[in-house]
N, CA, C and O of each residue as an XYZ file, in Angstrom:
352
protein
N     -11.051    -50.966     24.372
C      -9.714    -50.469     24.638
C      -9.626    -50.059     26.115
O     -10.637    -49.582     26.628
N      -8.609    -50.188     26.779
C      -8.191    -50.298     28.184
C      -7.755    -48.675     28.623
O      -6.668    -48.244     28.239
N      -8.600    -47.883     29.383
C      -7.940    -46.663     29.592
C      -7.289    -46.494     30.945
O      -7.833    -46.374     32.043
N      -5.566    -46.518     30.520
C      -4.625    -46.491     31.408
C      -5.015    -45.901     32.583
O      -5.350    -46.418     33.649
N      -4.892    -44.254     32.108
C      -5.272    -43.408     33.189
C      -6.557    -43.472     34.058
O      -6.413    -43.403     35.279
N      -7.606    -43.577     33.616
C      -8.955    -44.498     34.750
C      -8.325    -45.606     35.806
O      -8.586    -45.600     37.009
N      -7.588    -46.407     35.257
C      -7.262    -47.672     35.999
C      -5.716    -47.042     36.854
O      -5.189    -47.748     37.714
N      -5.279    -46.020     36.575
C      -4.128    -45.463     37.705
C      -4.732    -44.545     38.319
O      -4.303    -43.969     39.318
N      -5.764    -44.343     37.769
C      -6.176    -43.103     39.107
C      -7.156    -43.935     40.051
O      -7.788    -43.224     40.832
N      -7.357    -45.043     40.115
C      -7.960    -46.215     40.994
C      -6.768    -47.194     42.275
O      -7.016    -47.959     43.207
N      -5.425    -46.631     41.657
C      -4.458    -47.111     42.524
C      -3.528    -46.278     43.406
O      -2.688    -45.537     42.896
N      -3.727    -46.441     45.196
C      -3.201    -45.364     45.784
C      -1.909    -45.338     45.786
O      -1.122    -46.233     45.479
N      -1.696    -44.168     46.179
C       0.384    -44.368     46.343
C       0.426    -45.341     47.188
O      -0.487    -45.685     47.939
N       1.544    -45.837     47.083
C       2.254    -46.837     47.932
C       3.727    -46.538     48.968
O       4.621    -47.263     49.405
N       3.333    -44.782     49.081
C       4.397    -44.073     49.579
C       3.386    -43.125     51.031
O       2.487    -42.288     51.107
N       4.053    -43.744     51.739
C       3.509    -43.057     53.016
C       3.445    -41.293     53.273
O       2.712    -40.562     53.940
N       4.781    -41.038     52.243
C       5.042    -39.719     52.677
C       4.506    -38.955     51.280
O       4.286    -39.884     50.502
N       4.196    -37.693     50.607
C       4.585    -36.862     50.277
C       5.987    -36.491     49.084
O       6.937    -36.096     49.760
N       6.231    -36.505     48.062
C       7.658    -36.234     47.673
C       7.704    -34.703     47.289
O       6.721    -34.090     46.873
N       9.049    -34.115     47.490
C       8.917    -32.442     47.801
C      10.755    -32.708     46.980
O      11.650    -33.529     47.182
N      10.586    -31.454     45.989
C      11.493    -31.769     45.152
C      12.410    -30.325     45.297
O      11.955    -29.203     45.523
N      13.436    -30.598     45.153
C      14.153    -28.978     45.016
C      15.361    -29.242     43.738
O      15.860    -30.274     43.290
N      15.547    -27.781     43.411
C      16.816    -27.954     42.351
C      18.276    -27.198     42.767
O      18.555    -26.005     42.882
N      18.871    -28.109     42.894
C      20.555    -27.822     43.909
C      21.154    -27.947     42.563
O      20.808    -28.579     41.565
N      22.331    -27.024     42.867
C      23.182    -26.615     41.516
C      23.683    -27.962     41.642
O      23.672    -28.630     42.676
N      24.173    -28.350     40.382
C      24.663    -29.668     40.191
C      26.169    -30.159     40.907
O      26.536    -31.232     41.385
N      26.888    -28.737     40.722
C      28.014    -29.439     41.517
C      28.072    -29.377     42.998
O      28.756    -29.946     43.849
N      27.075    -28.448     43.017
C      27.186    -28.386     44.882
C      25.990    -29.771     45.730
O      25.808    -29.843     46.945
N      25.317    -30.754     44.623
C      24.936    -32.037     45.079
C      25.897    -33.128     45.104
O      26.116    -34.056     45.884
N      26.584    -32.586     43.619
C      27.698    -33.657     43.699
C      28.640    -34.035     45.187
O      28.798    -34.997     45.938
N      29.235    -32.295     45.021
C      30.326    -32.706     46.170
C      29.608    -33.483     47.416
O      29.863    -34.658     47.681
N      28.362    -32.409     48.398
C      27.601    -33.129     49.059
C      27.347    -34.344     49.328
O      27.476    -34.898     50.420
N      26.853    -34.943     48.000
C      26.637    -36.435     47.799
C      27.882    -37.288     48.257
O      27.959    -37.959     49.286
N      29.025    -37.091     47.092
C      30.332    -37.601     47.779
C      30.647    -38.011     49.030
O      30.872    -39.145     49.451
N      30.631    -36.245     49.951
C      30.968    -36.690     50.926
C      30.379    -37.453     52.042
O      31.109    -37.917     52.918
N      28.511    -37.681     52.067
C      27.692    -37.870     52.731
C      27.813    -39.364     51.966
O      27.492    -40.278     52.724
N      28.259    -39.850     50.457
C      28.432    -40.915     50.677
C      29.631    -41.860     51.548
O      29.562    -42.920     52.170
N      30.679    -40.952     51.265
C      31.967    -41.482     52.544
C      31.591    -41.868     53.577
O      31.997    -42.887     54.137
N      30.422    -40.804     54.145
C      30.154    -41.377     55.352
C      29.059    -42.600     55.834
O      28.548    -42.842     56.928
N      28.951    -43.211     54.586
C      27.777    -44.328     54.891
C      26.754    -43.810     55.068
O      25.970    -44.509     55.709
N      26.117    -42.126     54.550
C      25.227    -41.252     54.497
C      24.531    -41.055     53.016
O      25.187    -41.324     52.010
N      23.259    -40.603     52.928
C      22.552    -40.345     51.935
C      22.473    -38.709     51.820
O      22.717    -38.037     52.822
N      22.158    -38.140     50.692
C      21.052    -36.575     50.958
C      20.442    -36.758     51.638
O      20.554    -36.307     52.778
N      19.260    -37.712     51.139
C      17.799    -37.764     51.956
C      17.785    -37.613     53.048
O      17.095    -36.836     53.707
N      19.107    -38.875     53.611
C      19.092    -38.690     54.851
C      19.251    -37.280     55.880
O      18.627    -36.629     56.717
N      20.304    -37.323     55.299
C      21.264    -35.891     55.625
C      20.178    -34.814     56.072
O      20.027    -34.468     57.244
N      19.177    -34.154     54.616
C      17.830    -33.119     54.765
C      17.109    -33.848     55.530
O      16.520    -33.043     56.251
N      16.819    -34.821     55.791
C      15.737    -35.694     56.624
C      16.469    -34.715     58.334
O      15.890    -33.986     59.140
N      17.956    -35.207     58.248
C      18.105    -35.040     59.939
C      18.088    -33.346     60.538
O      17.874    -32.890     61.661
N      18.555    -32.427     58.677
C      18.439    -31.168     58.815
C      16.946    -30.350     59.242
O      16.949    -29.324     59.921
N      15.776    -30.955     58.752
C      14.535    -30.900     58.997
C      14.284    -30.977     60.567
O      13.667    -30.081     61.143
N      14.789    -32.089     61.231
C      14.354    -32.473     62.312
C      15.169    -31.162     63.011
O      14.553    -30.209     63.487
N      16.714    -31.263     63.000
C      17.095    -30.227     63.528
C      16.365    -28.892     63.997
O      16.060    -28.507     65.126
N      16.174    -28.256     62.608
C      15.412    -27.074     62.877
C      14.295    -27.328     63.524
O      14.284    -26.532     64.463
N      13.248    -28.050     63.564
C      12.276    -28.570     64.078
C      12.660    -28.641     66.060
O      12.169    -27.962     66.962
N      13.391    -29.416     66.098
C      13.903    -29.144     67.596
C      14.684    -28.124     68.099
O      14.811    -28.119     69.324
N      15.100    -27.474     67.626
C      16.233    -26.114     67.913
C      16.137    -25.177     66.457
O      17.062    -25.255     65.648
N      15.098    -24.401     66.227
C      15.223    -23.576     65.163
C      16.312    -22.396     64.972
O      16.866    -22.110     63.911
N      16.507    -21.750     66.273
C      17.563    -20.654     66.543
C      18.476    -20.879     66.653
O      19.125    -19.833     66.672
N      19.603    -22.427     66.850
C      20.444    -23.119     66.206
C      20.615    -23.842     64.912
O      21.620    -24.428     64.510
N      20.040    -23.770     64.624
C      20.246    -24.402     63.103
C      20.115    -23.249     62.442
O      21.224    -22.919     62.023
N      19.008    -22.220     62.052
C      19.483    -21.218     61.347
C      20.534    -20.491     61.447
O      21.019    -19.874     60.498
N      21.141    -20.496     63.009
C      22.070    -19.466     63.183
C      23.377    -20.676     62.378
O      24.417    -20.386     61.788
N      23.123    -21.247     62.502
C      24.565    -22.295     61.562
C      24.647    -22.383     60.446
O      25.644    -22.840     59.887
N      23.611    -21.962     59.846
C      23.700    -21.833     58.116
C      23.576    -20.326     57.713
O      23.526    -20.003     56.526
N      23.535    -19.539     58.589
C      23.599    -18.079     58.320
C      24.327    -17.409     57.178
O      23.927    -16.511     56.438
N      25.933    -18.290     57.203
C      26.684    -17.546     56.259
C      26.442    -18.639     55.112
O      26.955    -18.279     54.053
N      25.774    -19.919     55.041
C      25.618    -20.589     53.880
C      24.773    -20.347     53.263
O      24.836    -20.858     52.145
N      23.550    -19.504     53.539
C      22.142    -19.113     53.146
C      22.506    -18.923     51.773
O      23.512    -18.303     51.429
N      21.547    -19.547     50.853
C      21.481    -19.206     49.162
C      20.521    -18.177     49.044
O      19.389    -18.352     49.497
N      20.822    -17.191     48.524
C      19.994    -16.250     48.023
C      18.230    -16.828     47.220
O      18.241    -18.036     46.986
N      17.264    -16.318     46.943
C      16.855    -16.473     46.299
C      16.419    -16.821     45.050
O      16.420    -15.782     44.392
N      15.987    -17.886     44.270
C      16.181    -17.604     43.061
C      15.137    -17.277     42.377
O      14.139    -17.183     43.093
N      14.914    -17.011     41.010
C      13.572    -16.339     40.559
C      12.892    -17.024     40.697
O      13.412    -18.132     40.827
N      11.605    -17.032     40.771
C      10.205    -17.381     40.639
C       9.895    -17.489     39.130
O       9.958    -16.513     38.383
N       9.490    -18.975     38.644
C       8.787    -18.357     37.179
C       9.779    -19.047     36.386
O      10.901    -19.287     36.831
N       9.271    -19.486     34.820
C      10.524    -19.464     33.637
C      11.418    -18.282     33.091
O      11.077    -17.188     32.641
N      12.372    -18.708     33.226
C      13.466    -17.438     32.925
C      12.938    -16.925     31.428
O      12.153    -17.675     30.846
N      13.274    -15.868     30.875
C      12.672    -14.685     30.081
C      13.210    -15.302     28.697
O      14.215    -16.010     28.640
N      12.533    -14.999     27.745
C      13.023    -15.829     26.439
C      14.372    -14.828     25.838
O      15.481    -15.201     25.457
N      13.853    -13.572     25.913
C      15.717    -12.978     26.139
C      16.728    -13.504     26.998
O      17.929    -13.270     26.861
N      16.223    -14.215     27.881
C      17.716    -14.685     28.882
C      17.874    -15.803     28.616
O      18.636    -16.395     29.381
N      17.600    -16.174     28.092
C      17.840    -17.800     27.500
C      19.461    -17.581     26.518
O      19.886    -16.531     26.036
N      19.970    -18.695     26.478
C      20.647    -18.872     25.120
C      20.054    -19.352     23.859
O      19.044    -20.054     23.817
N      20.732    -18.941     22.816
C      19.922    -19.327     21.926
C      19.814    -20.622     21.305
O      20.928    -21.123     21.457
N      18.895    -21.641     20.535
C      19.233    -23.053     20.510
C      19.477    -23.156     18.944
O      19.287    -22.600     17.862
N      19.991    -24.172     19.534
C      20.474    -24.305     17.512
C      19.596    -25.109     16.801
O      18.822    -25.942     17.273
N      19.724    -24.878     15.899
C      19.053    -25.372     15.403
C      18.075    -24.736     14.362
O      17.253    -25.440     13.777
């Protein structure tokens, strides 16, 4: 018998970079998306050029998202009291 996982952990990525994942409220990707698609623009792209930004001018770019800053969100799975309850 053929063990999958032996024979994928023998094959390297085929991705130069790294993938780094975040979770954006759903409607605030949507709109984003929308409009960055109007413009013949991606996300990726978009965080790709926001990255560089800060990277070349950090004390401009933070100072431009100052009032957009998202708070924190928790750390961790939310509490089985804060959940809703499932049916079932």
């Amino acid at each position: 018998m053929v063990n999958h996982y032996a024979i994928m952990g023998t094959v390297s990525s085929q991705h130069g970079q790294s993938a780094h994942a975040f979770r954006p409220d759903p409607d605030e990707f949507t709109q984003a998306s929308d409009r960055l698609k109007a413009q013949g623009q991606t996300v990726g792209a978009y965080l790709r050029a926001c990255l560089r930004w800060l990277n070349r001018d950090p004390d401009a770019a933070l100072a431009a998202l100052a009032a957009d800053w998202p708070e924190p969100r928790p750390v961790g799975r939310p509490r089985a009291d804060s959940r809703p309850p499932r049916d079932g």
